[in-house]
N, CA, C and O atoms as a GROMACS GRO file, in nm:
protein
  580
    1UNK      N    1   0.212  -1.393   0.401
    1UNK     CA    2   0.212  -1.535   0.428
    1UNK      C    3   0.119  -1.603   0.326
    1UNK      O    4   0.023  -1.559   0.264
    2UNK      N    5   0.176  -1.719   0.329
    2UNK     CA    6   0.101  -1.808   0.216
    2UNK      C    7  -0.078  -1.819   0.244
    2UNK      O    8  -0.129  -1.861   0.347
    3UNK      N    9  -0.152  -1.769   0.121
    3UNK     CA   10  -0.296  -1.789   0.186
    3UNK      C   11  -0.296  -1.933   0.219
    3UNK      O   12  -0.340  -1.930   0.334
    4UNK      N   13  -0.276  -2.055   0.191
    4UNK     CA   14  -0.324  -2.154   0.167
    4UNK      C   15  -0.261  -2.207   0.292
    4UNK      O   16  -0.292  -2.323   0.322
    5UNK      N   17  -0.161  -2.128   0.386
    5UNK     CA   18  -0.095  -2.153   0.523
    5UNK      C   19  -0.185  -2.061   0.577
    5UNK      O   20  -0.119  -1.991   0.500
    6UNK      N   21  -0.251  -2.004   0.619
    6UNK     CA   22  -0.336  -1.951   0.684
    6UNK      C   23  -0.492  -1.973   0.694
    6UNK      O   24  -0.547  -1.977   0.804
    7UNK      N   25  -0.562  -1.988   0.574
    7UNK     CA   26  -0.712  -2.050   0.602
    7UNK      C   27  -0.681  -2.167   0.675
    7UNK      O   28  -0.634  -2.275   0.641
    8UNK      N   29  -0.736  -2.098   0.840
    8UNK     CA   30  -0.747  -2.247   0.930
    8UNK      C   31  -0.948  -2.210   0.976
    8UNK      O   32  -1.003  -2.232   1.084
    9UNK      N   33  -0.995  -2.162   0.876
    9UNK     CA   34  -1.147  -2.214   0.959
    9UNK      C   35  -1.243  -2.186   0.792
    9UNK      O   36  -1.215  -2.120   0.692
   10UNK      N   37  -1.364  -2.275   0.828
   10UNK     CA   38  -1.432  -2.294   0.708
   10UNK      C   39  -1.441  -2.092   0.605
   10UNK      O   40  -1.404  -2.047   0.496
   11UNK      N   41  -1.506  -2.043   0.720
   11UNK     CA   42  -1.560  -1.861   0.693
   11UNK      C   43  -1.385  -1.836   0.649
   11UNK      O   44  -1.379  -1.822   0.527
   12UNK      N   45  -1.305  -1.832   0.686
   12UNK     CA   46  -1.152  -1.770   0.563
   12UNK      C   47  -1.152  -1.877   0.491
   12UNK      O   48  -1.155  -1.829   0.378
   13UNK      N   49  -1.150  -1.985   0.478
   13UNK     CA   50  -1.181  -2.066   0.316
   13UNK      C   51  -1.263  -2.006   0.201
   13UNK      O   52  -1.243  -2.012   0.080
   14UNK      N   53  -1.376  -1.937   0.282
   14UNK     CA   54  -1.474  -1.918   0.184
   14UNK      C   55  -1.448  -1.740   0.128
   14UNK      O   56  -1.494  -1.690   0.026
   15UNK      N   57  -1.375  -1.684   0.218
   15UNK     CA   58  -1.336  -1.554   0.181
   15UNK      C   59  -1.206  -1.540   0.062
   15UNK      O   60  -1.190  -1.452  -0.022
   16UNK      N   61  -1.123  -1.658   0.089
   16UNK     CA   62  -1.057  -1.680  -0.020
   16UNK      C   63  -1.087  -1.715  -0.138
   16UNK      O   64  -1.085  -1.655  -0.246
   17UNK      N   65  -1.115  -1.817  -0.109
   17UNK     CA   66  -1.222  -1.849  -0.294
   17UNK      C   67  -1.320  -1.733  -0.284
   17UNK      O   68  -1.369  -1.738  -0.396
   18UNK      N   69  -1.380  -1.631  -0.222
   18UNK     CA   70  -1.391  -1.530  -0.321
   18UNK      C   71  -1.313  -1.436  -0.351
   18UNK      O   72  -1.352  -1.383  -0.455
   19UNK      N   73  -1.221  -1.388  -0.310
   19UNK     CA   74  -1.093  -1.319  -0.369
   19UNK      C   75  -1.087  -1.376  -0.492
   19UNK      O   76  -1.104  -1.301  -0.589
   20UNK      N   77  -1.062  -1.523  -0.515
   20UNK     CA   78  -1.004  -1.573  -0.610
   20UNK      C   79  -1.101  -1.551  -0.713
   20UNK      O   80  -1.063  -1.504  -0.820
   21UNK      N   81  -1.261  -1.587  -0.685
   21UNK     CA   82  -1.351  -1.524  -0.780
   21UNK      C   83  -1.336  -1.407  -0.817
   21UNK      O   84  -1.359  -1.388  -0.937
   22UNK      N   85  -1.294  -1.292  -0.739
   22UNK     CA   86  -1.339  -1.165  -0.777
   22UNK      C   87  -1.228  -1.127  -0.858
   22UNK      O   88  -1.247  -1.033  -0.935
   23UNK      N   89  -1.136  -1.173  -0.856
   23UNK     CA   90  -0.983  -1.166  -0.899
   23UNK      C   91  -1.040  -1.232  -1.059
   23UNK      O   92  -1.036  -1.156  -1.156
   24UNK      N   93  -1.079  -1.339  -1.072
   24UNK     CA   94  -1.070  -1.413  -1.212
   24UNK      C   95  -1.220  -1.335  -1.263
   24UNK      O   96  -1.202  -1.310  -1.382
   25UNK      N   97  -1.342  -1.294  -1.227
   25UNK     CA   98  -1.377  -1.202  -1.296
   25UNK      C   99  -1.345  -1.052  -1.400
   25UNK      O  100  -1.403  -0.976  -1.479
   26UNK      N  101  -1.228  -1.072  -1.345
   26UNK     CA  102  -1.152  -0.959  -1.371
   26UNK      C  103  -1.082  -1.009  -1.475
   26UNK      O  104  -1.112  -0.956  -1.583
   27UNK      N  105  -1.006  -1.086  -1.479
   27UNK     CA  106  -0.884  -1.169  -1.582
   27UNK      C  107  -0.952  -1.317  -1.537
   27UNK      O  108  -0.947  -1.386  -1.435
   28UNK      N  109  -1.020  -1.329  -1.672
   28UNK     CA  110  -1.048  -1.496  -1.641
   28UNK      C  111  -0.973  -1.608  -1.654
   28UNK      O  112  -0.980  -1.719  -1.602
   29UNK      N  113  -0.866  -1.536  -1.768
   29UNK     CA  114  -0.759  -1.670  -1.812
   29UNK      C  115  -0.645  -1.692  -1.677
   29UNK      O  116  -0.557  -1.778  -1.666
   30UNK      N  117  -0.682  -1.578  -1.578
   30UNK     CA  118  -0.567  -1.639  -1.468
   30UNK      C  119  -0.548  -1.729  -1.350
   30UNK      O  120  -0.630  -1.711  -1.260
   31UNK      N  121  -0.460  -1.820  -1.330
   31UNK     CA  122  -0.492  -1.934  -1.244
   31UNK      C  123  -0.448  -1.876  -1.139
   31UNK      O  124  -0.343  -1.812  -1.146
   32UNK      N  125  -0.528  -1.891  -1.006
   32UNK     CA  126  -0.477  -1.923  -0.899
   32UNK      C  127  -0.396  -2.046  -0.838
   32UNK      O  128  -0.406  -2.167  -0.859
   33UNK      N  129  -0.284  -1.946  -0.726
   33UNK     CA  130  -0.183  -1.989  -0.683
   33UNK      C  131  -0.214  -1.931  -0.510
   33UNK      O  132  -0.189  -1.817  -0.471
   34UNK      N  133  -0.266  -2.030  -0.434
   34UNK     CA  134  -0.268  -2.001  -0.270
   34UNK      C  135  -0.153  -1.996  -0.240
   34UNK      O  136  -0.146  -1.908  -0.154
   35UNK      N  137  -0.004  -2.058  -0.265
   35UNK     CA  138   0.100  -2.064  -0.201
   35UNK      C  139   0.216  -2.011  -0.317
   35UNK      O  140   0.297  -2.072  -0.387
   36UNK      N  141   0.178  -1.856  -0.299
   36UNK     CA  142   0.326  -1.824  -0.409
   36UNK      C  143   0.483  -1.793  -0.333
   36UNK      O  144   0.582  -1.744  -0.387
   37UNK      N  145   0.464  -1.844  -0.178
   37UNK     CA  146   0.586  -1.871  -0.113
   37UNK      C  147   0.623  -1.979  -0.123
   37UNK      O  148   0.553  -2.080  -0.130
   38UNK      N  149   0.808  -1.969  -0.128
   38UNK     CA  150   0.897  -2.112  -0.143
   38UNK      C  151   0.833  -2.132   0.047
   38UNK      O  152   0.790  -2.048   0.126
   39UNK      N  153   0.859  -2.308   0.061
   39UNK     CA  154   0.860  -2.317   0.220
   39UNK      C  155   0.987  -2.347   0.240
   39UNK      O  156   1.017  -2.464   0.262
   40UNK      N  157   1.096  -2.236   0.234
   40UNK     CA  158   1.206  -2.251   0.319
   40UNK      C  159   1.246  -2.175   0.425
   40UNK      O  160   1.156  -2.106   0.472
   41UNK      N  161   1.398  -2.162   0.500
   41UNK     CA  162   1.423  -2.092   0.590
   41UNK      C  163   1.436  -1.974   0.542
   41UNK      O  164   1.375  -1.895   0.615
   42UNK      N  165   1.476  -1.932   0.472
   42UNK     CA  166   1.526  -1.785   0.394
   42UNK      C  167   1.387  -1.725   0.384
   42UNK      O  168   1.367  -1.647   0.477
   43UNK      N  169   1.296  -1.736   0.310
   43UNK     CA  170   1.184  -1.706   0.286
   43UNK      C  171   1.060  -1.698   0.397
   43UNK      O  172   0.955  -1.634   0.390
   44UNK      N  173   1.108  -1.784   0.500
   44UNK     CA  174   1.001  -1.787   0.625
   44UNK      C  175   1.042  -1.671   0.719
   44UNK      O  176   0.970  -1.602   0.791
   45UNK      N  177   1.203  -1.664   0.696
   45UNK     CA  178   1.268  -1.575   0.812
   45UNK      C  179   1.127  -1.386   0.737
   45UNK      O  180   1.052  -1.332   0.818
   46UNK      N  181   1.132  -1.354   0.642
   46UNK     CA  182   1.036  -1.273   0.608
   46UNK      C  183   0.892  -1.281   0.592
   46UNK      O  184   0.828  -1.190   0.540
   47UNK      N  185   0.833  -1.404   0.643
   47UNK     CA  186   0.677  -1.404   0.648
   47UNK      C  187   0.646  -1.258   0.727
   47UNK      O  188   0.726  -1.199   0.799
   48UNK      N  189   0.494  -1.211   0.689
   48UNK     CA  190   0.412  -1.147   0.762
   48UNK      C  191   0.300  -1.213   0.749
   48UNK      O  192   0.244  -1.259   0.649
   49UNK      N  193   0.255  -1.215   0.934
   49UNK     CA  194   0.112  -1.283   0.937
   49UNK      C  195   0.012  -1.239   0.945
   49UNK      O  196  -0.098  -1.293   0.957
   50UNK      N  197   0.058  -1.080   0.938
   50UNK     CA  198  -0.119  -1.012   0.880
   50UNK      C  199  -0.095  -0.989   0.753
   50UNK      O  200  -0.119  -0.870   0.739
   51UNK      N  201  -0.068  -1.024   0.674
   51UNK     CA  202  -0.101  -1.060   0.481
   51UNK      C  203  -0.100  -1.166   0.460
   51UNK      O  204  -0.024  -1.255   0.497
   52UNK      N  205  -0.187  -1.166   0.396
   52UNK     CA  206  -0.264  -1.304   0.301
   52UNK      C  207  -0.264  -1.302   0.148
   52UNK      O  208  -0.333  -1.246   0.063
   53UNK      N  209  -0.148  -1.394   0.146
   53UNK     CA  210  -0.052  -1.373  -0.017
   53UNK      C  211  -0.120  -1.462  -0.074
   53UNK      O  212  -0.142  -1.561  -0.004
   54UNK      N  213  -0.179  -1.461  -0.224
   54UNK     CA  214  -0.204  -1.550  -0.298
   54UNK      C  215  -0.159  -1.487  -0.396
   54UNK      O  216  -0.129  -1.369  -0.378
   55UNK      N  217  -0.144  -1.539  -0.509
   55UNK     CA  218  -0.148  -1.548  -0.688
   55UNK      C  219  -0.170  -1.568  -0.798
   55UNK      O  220  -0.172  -1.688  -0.825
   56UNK      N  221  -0.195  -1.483  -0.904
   56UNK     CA  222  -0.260  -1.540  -1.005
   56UNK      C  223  -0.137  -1.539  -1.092
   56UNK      O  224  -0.031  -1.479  -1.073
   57UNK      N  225  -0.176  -1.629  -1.204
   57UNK     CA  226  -0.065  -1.655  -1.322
   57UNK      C  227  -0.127  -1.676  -1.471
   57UNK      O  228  -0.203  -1.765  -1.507
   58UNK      N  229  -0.077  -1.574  -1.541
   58UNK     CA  230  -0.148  -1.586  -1.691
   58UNK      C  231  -0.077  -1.692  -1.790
   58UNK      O  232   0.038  -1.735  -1.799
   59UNK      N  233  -0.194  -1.714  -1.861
   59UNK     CA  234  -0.095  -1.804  -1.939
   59UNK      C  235   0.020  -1.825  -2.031
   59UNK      O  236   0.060  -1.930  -2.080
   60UNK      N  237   0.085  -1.654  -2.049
   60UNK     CA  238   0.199  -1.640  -2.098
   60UNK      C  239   0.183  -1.469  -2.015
   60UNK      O  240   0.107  -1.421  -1.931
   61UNK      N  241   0.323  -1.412  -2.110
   61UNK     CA  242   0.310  -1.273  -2.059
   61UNK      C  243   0.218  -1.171  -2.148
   61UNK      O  244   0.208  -1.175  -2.271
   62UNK      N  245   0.152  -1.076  -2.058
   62UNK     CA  246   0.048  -0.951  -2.102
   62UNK      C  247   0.062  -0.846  -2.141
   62UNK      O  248   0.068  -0.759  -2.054
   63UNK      N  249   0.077  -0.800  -2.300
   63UNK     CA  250   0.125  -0.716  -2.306
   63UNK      C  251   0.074  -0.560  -2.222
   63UNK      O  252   0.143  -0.462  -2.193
   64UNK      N  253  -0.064  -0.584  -2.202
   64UNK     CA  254  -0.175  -0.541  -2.145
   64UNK      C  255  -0.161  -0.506  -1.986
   64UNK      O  256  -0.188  -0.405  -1.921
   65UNK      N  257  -0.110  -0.623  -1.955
   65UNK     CA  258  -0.034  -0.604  -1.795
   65UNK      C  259   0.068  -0.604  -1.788
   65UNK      O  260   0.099  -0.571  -1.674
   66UNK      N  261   0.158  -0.624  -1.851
   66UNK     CA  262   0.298  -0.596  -1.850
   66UNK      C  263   0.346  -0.688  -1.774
   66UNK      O  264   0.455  -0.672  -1.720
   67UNK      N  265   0.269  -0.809  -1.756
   67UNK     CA  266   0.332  -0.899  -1.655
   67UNK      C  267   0.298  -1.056  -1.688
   67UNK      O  268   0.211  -1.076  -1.772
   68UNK      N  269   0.338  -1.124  -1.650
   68UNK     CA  270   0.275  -1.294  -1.652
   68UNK      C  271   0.196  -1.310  -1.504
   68UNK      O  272   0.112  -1.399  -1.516
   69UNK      N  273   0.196  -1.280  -1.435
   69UNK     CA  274   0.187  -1.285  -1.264
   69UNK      C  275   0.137  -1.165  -1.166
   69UNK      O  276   0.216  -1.070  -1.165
   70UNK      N  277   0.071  -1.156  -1.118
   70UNK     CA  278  -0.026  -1.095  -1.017
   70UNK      C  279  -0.006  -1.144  -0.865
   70UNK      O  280  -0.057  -1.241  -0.811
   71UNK      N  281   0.087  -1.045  -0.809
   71UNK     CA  282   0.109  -1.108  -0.644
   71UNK      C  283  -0.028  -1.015  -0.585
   71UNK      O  284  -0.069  -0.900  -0.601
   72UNK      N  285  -0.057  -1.098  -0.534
   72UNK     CA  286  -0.188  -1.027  -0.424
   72UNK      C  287  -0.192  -1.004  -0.288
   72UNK      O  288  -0.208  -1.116  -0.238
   73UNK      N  289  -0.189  -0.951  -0.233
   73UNK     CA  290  -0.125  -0.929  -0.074
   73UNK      C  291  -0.256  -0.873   0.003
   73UNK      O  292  -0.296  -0.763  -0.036
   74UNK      N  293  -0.321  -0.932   0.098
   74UNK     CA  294  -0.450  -0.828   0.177
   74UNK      C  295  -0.342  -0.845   0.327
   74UNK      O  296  -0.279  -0.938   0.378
   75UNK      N  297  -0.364  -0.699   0.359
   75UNK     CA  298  -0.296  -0.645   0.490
   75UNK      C  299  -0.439  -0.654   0.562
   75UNK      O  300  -0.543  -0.591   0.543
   76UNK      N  301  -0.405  -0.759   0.653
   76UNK     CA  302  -0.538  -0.772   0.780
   76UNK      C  303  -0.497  -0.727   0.905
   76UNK      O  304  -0.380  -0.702   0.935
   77UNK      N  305  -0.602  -0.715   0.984
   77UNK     CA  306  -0.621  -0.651   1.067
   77UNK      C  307  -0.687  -0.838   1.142
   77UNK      O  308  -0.792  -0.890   1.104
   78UNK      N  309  -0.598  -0.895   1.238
   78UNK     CA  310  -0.722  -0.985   1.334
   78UNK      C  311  -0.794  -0.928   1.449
   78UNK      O  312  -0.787  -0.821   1.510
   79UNK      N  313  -0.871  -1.039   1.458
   79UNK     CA  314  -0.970  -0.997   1.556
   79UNK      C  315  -0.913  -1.011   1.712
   79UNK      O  316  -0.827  -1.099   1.722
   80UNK      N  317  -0.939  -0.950   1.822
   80UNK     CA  318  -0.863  -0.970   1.963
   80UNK      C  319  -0.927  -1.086   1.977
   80UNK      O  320  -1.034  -1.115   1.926
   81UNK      N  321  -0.841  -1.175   2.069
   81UNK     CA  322  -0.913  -1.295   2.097
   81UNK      C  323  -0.989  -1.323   2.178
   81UNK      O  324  -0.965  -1.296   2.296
   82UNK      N  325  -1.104  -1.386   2.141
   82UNK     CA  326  -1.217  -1.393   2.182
   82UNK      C  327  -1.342  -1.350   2.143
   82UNK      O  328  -1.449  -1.398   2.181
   83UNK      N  329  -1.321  -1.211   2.026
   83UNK     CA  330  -1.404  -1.149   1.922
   83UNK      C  331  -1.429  -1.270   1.807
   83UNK      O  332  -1.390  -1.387   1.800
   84UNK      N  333  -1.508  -1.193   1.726
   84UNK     CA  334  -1.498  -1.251   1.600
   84UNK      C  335  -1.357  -1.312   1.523
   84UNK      O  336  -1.245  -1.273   1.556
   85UNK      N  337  -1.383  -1.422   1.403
   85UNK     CA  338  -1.324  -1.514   1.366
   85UNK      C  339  -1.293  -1.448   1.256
   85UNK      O  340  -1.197  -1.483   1.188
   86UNK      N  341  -1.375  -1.334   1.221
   86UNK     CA  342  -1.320  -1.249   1.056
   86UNK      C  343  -1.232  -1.151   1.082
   86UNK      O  344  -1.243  -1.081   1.182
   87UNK      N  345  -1.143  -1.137   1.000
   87UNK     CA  346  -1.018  -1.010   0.975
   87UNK      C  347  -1.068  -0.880   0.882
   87UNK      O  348  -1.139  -0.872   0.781
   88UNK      N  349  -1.006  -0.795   0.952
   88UNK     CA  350  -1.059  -0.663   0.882
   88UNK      C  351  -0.943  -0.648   0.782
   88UNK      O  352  -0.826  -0.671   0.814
   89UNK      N  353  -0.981  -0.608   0.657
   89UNK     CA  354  -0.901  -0.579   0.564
   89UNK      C  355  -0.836  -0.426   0.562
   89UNK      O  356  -0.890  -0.326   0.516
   90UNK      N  357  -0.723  -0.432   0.618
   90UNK     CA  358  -0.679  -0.324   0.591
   90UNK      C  359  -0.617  -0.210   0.468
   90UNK      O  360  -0.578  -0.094   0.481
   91UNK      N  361  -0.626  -0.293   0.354
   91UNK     CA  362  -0.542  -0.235   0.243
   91UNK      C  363  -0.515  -0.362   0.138
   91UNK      O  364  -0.507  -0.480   0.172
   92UNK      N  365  -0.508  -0.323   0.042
   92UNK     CA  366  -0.454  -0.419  -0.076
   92UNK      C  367  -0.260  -0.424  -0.128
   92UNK      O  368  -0.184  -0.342  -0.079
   93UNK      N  369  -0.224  -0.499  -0.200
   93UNK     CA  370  -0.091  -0.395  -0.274
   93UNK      C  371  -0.123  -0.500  -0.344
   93UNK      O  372  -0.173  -0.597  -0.286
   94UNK      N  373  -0.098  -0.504  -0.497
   94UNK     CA  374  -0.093  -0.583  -0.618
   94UNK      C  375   0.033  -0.583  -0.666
   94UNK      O  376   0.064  -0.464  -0.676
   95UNK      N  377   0.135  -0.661  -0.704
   95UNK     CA  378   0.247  -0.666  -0.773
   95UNK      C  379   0.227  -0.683  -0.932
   95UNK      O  380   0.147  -0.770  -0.967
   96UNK      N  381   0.284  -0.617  -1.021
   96UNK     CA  382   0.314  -0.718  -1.174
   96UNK      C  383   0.425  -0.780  -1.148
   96UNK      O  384   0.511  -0.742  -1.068
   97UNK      N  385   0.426  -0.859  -1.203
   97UNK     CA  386   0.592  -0.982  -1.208
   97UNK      C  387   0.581  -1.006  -1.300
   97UNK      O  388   0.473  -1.008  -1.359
   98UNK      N  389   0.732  -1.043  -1.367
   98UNK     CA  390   0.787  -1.124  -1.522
   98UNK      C  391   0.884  -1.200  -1.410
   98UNK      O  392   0.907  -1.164  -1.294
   99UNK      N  393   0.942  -1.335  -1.493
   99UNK     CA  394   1.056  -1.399  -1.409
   99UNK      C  395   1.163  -1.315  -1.375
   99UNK      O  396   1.236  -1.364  -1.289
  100UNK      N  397   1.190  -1.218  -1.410
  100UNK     CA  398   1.280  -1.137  -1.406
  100UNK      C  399   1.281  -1.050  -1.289
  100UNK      O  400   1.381  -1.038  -1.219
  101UNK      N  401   1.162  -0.984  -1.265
  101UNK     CA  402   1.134  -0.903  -1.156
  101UNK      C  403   1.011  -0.868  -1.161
  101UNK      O  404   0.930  -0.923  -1.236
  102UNK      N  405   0.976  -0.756  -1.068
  102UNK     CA  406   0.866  -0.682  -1.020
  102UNK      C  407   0.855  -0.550  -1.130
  102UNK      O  408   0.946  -0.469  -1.146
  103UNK      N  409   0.741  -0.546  -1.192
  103UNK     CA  410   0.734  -0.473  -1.300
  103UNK      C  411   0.675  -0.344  -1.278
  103UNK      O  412   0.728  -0.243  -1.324
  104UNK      N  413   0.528  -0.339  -1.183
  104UNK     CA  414   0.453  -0.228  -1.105
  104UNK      C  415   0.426  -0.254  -0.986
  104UNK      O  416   0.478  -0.346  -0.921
  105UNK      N  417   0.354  -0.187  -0.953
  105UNK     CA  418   0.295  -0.177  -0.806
  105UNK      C  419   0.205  -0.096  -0.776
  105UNK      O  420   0.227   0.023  -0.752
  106UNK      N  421   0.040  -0.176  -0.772
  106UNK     CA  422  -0.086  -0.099  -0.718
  106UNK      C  423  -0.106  -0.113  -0.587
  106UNK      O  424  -0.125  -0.230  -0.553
  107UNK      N  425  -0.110  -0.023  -0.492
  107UNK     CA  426  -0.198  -0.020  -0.373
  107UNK      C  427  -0.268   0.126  -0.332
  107UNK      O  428  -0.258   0.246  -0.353
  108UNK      N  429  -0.341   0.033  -0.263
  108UNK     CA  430  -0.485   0.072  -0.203
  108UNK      C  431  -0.487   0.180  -0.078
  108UNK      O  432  -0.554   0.173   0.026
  109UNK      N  433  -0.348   0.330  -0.136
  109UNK     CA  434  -0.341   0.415  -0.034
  109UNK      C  435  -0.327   0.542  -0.163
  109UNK      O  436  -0.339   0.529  -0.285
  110UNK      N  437  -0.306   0.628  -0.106
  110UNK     CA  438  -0.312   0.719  -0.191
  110UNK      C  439  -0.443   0.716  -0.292
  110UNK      O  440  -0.564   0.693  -0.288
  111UNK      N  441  -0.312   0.762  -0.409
  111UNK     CA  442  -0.440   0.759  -0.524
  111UNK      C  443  -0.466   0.653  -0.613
  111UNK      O  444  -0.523   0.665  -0.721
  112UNK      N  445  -0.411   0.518  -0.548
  112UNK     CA  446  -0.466   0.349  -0.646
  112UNK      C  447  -0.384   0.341  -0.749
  112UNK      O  448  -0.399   0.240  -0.818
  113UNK      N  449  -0.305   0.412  -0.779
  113UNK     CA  450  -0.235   0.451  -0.920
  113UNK      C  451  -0.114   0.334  -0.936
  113UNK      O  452  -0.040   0.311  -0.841
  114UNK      N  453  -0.106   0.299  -0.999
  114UNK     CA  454   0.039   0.151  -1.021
  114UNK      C  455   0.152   0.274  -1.016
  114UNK      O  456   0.123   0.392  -1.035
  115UNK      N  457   0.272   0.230  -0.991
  115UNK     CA  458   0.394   0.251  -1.018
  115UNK      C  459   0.500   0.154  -1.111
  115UNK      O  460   0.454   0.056  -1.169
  116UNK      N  461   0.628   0.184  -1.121
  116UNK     CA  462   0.721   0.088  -1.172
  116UNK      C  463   0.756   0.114  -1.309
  116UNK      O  464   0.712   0.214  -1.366
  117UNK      N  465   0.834   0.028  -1.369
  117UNK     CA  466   0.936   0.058  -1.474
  117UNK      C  467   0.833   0.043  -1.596
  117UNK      O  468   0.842   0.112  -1.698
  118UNK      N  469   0.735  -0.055  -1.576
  118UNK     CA  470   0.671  -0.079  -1.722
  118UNK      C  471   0.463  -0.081  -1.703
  118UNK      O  472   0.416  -0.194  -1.707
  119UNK      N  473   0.389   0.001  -1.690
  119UNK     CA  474   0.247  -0.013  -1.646
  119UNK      C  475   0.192  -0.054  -1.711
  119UNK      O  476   0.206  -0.053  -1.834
  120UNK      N  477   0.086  -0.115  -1.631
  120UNK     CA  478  -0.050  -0.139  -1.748
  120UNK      C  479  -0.113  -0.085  -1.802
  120UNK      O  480  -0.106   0.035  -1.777
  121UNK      N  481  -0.208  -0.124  -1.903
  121UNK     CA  482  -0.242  -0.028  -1.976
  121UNK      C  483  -0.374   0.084  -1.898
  121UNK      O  484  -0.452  -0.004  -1.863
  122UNK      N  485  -0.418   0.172  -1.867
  122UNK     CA  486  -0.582   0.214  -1.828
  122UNK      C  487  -0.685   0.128  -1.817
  122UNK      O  488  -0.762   0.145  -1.722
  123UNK      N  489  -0.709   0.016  -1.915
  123UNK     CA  490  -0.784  -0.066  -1.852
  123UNK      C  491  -0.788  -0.173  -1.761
  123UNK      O  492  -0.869  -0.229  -1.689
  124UNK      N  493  -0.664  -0.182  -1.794
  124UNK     CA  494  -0.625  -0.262  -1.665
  124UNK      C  495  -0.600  -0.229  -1.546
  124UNK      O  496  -0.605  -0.304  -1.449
  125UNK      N  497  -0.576  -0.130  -1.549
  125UNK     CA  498  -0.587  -0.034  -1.388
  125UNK      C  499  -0.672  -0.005  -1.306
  125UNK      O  500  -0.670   0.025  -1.187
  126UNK      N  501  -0.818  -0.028  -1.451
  126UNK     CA  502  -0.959   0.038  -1.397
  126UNK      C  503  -0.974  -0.097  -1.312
  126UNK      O  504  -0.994  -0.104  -1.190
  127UNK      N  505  -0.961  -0.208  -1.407
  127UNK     CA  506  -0.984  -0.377  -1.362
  127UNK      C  507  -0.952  -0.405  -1.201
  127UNK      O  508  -1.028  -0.454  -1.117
  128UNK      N  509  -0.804  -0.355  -1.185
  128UNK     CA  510  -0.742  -0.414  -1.042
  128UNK      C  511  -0.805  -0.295  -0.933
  128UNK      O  512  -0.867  -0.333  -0.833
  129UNK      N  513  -0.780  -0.134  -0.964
  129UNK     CA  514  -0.898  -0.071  -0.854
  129UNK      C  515  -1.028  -0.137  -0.838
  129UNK      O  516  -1.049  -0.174  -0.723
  130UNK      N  517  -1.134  -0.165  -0.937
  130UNK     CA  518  -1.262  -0.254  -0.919
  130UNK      C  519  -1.248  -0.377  -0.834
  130UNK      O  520  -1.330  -0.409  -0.748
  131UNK      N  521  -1.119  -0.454  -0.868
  131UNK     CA  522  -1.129  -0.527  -0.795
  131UNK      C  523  -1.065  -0.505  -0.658
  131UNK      O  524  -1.071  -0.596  -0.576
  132UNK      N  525  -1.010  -0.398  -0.631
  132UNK     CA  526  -0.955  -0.379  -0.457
  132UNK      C  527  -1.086  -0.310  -0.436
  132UNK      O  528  -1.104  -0.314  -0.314
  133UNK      N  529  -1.203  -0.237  -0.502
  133UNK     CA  530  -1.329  -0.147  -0.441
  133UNK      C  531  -1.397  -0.328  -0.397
  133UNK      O  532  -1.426  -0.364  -0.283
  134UNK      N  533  -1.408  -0.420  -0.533
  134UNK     CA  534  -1.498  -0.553  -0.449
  134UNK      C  535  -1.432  -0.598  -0.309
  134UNK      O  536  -1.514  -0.624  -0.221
  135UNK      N  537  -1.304  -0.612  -0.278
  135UNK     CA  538  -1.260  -0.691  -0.168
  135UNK      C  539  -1.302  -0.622  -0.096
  135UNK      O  540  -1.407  -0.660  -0.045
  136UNK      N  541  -1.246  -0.483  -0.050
  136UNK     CA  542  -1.306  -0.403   0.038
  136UNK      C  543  -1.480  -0.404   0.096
  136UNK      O  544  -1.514  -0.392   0.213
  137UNK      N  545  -1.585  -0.425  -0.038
  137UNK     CA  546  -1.684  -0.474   0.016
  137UNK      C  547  -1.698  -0.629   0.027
  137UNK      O  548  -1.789  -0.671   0.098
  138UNK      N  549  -1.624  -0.709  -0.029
  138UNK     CA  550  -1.629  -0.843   0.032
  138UNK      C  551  -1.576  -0.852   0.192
  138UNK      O  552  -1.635  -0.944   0.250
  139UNK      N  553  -1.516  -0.806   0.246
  139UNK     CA  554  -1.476  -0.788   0.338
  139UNK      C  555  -1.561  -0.730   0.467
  139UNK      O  556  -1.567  -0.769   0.584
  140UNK      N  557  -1.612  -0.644   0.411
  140UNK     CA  558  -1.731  -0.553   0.496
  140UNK      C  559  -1.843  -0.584   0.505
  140UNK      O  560  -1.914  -0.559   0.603
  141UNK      N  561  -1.897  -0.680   0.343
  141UNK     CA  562  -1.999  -0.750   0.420
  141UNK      C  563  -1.965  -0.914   0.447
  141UNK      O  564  -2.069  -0.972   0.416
  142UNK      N  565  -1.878  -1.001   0.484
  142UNK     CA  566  -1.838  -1.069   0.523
  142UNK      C  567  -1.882  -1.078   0.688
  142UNK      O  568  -1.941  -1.170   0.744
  143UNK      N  569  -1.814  -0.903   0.765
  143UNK     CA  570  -1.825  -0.877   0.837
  143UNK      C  571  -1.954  -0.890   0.902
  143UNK      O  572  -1.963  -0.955   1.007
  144UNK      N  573  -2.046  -0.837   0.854
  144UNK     CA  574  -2.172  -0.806   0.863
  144UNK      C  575  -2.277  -0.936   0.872
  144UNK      O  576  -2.396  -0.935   0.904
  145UNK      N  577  -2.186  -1.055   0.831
  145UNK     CA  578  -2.305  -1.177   0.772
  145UNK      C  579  -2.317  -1.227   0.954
  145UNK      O  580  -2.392  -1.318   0.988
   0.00000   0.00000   0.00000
């Protein structure tokens, strides 16, 4: 689901803009995108409301990433109601995209390793694990504050 449809309280505002920080530390030239869902029927009929989709977008395509676009997906975990207001992060998955399609695919099970028709290069791999090791502790100490 669209992040920017889901931050409904100040503490997930502020967990997002740091994703988005920890994300553009990584690749600075990339813009964030809170809503990389169309809002139609077709597209809503497949929301999930424990992921929190945002996006980044480079300013052309990478040869480096093999992509123009970075889908970002955090699989949460909410809180029962009446607990706490923070979500436990359950897992990451990173997409590459060109307009064309879906190019790789990193997540945060196994061994972190991308898949797909065209990868990034090693350093860029090291980049997006670093940055699923920060969320994971953004997340945990989020928890903790």
């Amino acid at each position: 689901m669209n992040a920017g449809d889901q931050v409904r309280s100040l503490e997930l505002v502020q967990l997002v803009a740091s994703v988005a920080a920890l994300f553009r530390q990584q690749f600075p030239d990339a813009r964030a995108n809170l809503n990389p869902w169309r809002d139609d029927p077709q597209t809503r009929a497949f929301e999930d409301e424990q992921t929190l989709d945002l996006s980044f977008h480079l300013p052309g395509w990478s040869p480096r990433s093999q992509c123009r676009s970075f889908l970002v997906q955090l699989r949460l975990e909410q809180p029962p109601a009446g607990g706490s207001a923070r979500p436990r992060l359950l897992g990451v998955t990173i997409r590459g995209l060109t307009y064309e399609s879906e190019r790789w695919r990193l997540a945060s099970v196994g061994d972190w390793q991308p898949t797909g028709s065209h990868l990034p290069q090693p350093a860029v791999v090291e980049s997006l694990q670093g940055f699923c090791r920060a969320l994971f502790d953004l997340f945990l100490d989020s928890r903790a504050a």
